[in-house]
N, C-alpha and C positions, 0 to 999 in steps of 0.2 A: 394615369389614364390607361384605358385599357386597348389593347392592339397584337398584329401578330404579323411575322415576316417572314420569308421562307425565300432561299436562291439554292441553288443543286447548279452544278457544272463540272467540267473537268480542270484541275487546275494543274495538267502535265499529261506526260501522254499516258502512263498506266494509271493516273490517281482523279478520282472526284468525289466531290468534297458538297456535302448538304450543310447547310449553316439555317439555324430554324431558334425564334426569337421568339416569345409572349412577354406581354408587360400586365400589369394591373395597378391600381391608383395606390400610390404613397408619397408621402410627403418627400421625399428625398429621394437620392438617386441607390437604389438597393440591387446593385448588377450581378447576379451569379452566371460566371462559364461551367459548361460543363463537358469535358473530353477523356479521352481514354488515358491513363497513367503513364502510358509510353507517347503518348502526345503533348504532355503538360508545358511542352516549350511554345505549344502554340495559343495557349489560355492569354497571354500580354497581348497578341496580336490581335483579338477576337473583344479582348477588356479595350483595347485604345479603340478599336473602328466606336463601339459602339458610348462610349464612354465621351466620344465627342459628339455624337447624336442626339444625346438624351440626356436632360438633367432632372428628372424625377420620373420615380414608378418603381415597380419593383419585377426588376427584367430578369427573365432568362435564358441562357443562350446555349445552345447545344449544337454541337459539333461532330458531324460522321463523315470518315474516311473512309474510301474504299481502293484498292489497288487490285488492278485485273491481272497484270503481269506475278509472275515466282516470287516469291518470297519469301526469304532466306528467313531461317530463324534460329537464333540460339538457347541451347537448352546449357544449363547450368544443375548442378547437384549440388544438394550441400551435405560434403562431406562429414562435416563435422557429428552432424545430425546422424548421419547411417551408421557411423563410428559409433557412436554412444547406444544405438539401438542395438546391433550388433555383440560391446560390449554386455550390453543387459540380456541379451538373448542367452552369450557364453556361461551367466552366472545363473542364469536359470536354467539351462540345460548340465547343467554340474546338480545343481537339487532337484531337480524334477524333470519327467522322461518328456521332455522338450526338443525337439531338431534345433539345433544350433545352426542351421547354415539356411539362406535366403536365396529363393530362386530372383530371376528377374522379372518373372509378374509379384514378387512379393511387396516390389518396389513400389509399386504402382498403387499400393494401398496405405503407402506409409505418408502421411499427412506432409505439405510442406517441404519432400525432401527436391521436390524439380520445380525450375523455377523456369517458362519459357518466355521468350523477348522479340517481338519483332527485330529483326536485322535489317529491314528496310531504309536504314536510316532518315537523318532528319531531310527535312525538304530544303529546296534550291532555294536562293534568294528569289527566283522567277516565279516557284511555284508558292511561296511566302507571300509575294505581288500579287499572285493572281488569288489567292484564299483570303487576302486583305480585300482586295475588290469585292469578293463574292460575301463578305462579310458586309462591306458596304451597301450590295444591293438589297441585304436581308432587314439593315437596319432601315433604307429608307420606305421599305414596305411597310417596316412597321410604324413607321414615324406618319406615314401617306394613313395609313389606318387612325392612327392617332390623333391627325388634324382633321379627318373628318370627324371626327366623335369631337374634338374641340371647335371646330365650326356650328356646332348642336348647341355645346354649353354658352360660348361666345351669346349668340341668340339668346338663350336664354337669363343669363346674368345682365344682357344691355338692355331687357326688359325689364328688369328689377332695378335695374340702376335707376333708369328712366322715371320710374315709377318715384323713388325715395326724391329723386330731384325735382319734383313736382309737388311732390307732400311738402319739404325744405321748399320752395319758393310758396306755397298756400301759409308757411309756416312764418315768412317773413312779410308775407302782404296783412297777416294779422298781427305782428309783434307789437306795435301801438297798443292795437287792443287789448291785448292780450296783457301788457303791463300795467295798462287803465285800469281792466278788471280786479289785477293782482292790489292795486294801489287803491283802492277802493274796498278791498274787501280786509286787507290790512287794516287799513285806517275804521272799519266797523267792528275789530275784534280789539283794535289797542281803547277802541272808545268803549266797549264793553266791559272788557277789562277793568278800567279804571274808570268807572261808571260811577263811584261813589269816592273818588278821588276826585279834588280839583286841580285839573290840568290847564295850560294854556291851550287852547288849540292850535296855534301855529305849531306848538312842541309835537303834537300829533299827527299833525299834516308834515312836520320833519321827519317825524322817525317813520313815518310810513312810506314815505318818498325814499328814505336810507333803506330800507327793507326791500322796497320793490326796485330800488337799482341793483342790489347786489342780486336778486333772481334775475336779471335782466338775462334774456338768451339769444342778445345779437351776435354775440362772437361767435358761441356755437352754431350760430347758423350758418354765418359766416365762412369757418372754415369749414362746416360738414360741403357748404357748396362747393368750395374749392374741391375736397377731397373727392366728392363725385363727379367733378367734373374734369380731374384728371384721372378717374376709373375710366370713364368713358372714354375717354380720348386715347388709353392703353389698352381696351378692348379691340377699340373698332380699328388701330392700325398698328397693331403691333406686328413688326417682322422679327422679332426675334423672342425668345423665351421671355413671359412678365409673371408667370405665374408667380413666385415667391415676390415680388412688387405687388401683386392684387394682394395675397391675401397681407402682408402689410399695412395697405391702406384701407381691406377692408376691417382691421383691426381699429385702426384710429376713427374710421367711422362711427365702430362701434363704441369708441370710447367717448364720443364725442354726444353721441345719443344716450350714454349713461347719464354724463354730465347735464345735459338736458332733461334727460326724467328727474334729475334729483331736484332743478327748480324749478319744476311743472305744480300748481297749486291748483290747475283745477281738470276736472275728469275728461273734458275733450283732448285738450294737450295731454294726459296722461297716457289716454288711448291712444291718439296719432302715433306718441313716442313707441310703444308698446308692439304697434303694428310694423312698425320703423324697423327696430329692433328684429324682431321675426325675418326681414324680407333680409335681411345683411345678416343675419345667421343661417341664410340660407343661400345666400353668396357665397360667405365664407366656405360651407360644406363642398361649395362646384371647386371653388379657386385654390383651394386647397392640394388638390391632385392635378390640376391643368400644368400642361408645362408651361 
């Protein structure tokens, strides 16, 4: 799902700290922090706040410090580096009319040799508490943006649910018939059939009767009721994450309306099943990314 969360404060007297969140729809929970290289101890901190927030979408998180007070910094040389340039300088100014010796702005151009570090050191346990906090107030911005957009989809999926569970009840107040016509039309193609064979007819009115129970589509109605009627019941009051639960059960839905098309024998039931189908592949696509 898609959302966005933003906290800024001070989390000590010279430091604050902007913590800034977007998500967008993925099946799974796909978190990236992102902070400065001398900050990397704080990426754990920023991964747990929101790591218990959210269990799908594909989030990320970014993290800016700022310290108003001095700040000490260490610079570092790598010798080894200037030695060996150095070296190659002497052996070029031995062959060719080259200056061997390096001023101090020469330095400044040699790639890699100063390496500089904040010296500010790490943060207090205090100010650790307080940039946890400010992480949290970022997550639940974005999580409050989240559940409005899921409060959209919600509506919209318990309309489609609605809908299939009314088709499944029109679908069981005609199954009688529905097997009458099957068992009838059976029994006009096995007497066609064997039109210039002598059959008993009881044998025909057997094997027709055997035909039309194994198409029989009470179970799957059966359980497709079940299945939406505990969608519904995990839309309209879920208090905690159902997404990976919906799209579960709107999988078995869908298998359940396969199984149903495949002993559908005639073009009404074929199309019911058909339009069935459509409205739960288009569940499936909401419930997919909802948390």
């Amino acid at each position: 799902m898609t959302g966005f969360g933003r906290a800024r404060g001070n989390i000590g007297p010279d430091i604050s700290a902007e913590v800034v969140a977007r998500s967008v729809n993925h099946r799974f929970l796909d978190l990236t922090v992102k902070v400065r290289e001398s900050e990397a101890t704080l990426e754990p901190v920023l991964r747990r706040v929101f790591s218990r927030a959210l269990s799908r979408g594909k989030v990320e998180v970014s993290l800016k410090l700022r310290r108003s007070g001095t700040v000490a910094h260490e610079i570092s040389v790598n010798e080894g580096l200037l030695e060996a340039v150095l070296a190659r300088l002497a052996l070029l100014a031995a062959r060719y009319p080259v200056a061997g010796s390096l001023e101090a702005r020469d330095l400044l151009t040699i790639p890699q040799i100063f390496n500089v570090e904040n010296g500010a050191g790490e943060l207090s346990a205090e100010e650790l508490a307080s940039l946890e906090g400010l992480a949290g107030e970022a997550a639940a911005a974005l999580v409050a943006m989240r559940a409005a957009e899921g409060k959209a989809i919600a509506a919209d999926v318990a309309s489609r649910i609605e809908h299939l569970r009314k088709k499944v009840g029109e679908l069981s107040a005609r199954r009688e018939e529905i097997t009458r016509k099957l068992f009838e039309t059976l029994r006009e193609r096995v007497q066609a059939l064997l039109r210039e064979t002598p059959l008993d007819s009881g044998r025909i009115e057997q094997e027709a009767a055997l035909a039309a129970d194994r198409s029989d589509i009470s179970e799957e109605l059966q359980r497709l009721e079940a299945h939406l009627a505990q969608f519904g019941e995990l839309v309209a009051s879920a208090s905690e994450p159902v997404g990976k639960r919906l799209d579960f059960l709107s999988q078995e839905i869908l298998r359940e309306l396969n199984t149903l098309g495949s002993k559908a024998r005639d073009l009404q039931l074929t199309r019911e099943v058909l339009e069935m189908k459509s409205e739960i592949e288009k569940v499936r696509e909401q419930v997919q990314n909802v948390e």
